[in-house]
C-alpha positions in Angstrom: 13.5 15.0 7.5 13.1 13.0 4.3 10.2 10.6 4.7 9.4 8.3 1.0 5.8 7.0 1.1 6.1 3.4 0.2 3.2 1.9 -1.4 2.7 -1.8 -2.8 0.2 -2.4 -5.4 -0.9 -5.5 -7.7 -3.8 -5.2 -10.0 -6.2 -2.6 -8.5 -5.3 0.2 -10.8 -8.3 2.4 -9.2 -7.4 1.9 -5.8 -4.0 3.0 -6.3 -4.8 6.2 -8.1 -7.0 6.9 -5.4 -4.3 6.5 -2.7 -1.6 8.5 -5.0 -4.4 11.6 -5.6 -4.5 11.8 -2.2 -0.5 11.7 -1.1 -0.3 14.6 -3.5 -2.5 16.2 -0.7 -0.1 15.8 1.8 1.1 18.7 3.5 4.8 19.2 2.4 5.6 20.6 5.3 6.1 16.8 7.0 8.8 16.1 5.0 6.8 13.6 2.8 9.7 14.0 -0.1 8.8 11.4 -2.5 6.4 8.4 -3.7 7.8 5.1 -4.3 5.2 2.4 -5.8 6.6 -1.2 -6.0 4.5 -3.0 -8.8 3.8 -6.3 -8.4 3.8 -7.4 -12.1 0.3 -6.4 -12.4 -1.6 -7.0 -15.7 -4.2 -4.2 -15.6 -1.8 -1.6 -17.2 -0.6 -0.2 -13.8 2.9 -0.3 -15.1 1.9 1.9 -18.1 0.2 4.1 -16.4 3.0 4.7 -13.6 5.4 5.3 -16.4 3.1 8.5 -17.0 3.5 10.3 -13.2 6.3 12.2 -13.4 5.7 13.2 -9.2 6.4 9.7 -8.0 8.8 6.8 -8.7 8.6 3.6 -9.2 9.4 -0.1 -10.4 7.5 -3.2 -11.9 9.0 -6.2 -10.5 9.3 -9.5 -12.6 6.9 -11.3 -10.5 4.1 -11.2 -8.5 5.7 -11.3 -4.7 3.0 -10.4 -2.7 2.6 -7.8 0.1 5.9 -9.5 1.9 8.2 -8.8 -1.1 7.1 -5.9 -2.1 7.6 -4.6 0.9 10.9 -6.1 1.4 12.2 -4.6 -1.8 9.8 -1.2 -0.8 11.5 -0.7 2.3 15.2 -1.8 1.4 14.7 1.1 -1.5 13.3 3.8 0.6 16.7 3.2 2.7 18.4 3.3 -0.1 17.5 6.4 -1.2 18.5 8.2 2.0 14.9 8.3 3.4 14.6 8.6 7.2 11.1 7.5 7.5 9.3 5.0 5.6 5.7 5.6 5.3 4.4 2.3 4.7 1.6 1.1 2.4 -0.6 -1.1 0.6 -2.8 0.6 -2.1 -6.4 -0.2 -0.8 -6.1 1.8 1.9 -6.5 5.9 2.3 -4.7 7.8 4.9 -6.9 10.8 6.0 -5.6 14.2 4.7 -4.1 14.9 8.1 -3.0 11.6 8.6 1.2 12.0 8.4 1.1 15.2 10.5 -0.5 13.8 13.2 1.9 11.2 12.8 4.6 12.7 13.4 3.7 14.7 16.4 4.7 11.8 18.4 8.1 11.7 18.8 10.6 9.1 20.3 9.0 6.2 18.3 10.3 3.4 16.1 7.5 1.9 14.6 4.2 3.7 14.8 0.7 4.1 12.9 -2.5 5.3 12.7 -6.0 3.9 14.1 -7.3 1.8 10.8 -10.8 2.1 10.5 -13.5 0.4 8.1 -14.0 2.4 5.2 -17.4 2.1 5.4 -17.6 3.0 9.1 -15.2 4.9 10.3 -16.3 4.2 13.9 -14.9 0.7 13.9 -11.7 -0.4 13.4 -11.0 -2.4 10.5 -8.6 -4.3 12.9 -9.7 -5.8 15.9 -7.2 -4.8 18.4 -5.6 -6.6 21.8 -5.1 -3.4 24.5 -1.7 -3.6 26.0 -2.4 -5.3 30.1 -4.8 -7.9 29.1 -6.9 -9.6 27.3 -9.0 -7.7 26.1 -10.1 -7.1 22.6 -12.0 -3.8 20.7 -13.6 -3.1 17.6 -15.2 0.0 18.2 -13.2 3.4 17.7 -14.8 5.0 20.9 -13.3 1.8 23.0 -9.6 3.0 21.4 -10.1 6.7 22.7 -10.6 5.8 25.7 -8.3 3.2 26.3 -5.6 6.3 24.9 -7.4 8.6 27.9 -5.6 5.9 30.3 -2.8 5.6 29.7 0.6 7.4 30.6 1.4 8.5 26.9 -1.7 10.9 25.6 -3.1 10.2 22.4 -1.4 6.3 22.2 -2.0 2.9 22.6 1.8 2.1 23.5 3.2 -1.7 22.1 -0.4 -1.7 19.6 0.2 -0.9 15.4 -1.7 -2.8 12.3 1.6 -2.5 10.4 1.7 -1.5 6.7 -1.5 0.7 6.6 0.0 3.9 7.2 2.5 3.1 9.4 5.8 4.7 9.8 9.1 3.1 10.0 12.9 4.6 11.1 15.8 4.0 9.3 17.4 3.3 12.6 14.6 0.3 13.0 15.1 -0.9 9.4 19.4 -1.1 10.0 18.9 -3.2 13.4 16.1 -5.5 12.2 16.3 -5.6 8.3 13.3 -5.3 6.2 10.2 -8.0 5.6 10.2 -11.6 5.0 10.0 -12.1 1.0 9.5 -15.4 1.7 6.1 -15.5 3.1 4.3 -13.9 0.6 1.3 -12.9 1.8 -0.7 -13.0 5.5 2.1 -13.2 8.4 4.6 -11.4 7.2 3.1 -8.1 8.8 3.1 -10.2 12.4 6.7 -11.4 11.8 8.1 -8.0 11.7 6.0 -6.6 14.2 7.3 -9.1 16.6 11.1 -9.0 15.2 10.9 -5.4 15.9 9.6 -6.2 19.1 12.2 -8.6 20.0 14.7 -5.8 19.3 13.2 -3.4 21.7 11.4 -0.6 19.5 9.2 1.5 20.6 6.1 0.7 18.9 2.2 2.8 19.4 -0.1 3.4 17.6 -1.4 7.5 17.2 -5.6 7.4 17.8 -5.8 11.1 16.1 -4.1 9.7 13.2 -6.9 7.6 11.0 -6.2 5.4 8.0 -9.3 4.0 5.8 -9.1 0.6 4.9 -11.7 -2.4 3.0 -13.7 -4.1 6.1 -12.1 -7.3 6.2 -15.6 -9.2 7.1 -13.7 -12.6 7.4 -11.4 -12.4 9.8 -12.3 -13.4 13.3 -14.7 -15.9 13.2 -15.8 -16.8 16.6 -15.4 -20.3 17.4 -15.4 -22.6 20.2 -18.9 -21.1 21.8 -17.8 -17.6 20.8 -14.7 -18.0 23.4 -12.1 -17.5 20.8 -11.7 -16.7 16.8 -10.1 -18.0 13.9 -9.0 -16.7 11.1 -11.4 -18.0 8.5 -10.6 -17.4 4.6 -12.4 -18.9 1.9 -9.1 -18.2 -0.4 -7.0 -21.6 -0.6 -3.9 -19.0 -1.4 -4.5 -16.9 1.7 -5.1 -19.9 3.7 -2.5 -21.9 2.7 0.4 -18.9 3.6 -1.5 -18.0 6.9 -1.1 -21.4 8.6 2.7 -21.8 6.7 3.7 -18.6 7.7 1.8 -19.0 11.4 3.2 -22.0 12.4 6.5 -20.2 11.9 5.8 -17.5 13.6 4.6 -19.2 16.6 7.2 -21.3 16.7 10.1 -18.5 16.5 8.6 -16.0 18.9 5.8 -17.9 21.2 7.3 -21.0 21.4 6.0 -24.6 20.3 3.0 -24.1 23.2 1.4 -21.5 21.4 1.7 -23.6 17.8 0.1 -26.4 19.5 -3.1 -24.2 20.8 -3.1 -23.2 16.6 -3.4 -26.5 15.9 -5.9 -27.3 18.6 -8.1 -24.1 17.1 -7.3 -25.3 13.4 -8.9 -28.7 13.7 -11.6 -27.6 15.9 -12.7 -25.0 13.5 -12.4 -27.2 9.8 -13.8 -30.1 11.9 -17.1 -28.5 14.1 -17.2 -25.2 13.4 -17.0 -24.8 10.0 -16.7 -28.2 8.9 -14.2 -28.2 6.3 -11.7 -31.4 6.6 -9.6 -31.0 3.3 -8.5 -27.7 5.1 -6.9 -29.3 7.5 -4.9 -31.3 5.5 -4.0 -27.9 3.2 -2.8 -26.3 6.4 -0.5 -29.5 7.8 0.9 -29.7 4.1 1.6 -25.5 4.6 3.2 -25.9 7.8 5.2 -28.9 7.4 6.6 -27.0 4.0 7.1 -24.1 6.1 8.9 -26.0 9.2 11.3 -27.4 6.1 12.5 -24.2 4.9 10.1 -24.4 1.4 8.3 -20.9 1.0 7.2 -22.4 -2.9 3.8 -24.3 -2.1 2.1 -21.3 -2.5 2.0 -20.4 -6.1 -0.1 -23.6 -7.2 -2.8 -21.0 -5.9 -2.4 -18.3 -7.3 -4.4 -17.0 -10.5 
């Protein structure tokens, strides 16, 4: 088994030598064979410091792609070099020392991952997560185990993964569904694949005894509408602007026109009342009608 751990970095030069000293830890035993970083053009001497490991690989792309393309061009190069599993990466997170062998216990999968958990408490999930039957959603690690105590496959939560923080894909997977959409940049892209895998039948779960660290993300899920529903509040323009592009899009391909409608509905309702914010909304109607057109280029009038 030859699995390349694929990581994606841009400008956070600690946090990626953090995540490489601790995939030298990994057990060789799994098969983890080799470390591929894709650099995003970073500035902060990342490059010239990767050019001094001599225990991993890697490449400096000529510009910044964001998580999307690097982990198109990540993925497509794991393949490439004859891996069978692609560990998948972005280089804020930490995967716990026993994180790929408990991984890989579970057998039969396509695309699967660890529980991601706030790095600075690791009983709640960095993620909220929707449990498979329903409606229902859980932040609290506890809530996970015993949702994986239910259910006919020990240990999972079957059709649930946060991909790209520790998850693995097969090279089976990557030749029926092809690799990420450059395109999109950042925010949606991770959606887009988990739902094009989807499509194609994979078998997707994510492994509760498996446990990947990752920043709190303290703005996602902002409640909304009486605390009935969230939204996806950012104050970046950059991450904004490619969430409701790439969004729409999503919706639109794999929900259906219904379901971009109720994102609409949520988006004014939140830049309007709940967080009253109006040039938002016409940022996000100038994303998605770029997006709806087939122009992935509005982005980069953000970015620093």
């Amino acid at each position: 088994m030859h699995v390349a751990a694929v990581v994606v970095t841009y400008n956070r030069l600690s946090l990626l030598q953090r995540l490489v000293e601790r995939l030298r830890e990994v057990d060789p035993a799994t098969g983890l064979t080799e470390i591929l970083v894709v650099d995003n053009a970073s500035t902060d001497g990342t490059g010239a410091w990767l050019a001094t490991q001599t225990d991993l690989v890697s490449q400096t792309l000529a510009t910044n792609s964001g998580g999307a393309g690097g982990f198109d061009v990540g993925l497509a190069w794991a393949m490439e070099r004859g891996a069978d599993l692609a560990w998948m990466m972005d280089d804020d997170g930490v995967p716990a020392p026993d994180c790929l062998t408990r991984l890989l216990e579970h057998e039969g999968l396509d695309f699967w991952g660890p529980a991601v958990l706030a790095e600075d408490d690791p009983g709640r999930l960095c993620f909220p997560i929707r449990l498979p039957g329903g409606t229902r959603v859980v932040h609290a690690m506890s809530e996970v185990e015993a949702a994986a105590g239910d259910v006919a496959s020990p240990g999972l939560i079957p059709g649930v993964v946060i991909p790209f923080n520790g998850v693995l894909v097969t090279r089976d997977l990557v030749e029926r569904i092809g690799t990420p959409r450059a395109e999109f940049f950042i925010w949606g892209d991770d959606v887009e694949y988990l739902w094009r895998a989807e499509r194609a039948g994979a078998r997707i779960a994510t492994v509760v005894e498996a446990h990947f660290a990752h920043p709190a993300t303290d703005d996602l899920g902002t409640p909304m509408m009486f605390g009935r529903t969230t939204y996806n509040h950012t104050p970046s323009d950059l991450k904004h602007y490619c969430m409701a592009r790439n969004n729409t899009l999503n919706l639109r391909d794999y929900r259906g026109w219904p379901f971009v409608l109720m994102f609409w509905v949520k988006t004014l309702w939140f830049y309007l009342a709940t967080h009253r914010e109006p040039a938002r909304v016409a940022l996000s109607a100038r994303a998605a009608y770029a997006g709806l057109r087939g122009d992935f280029s509005g982005h980069r009038r953000y970015l620093r």
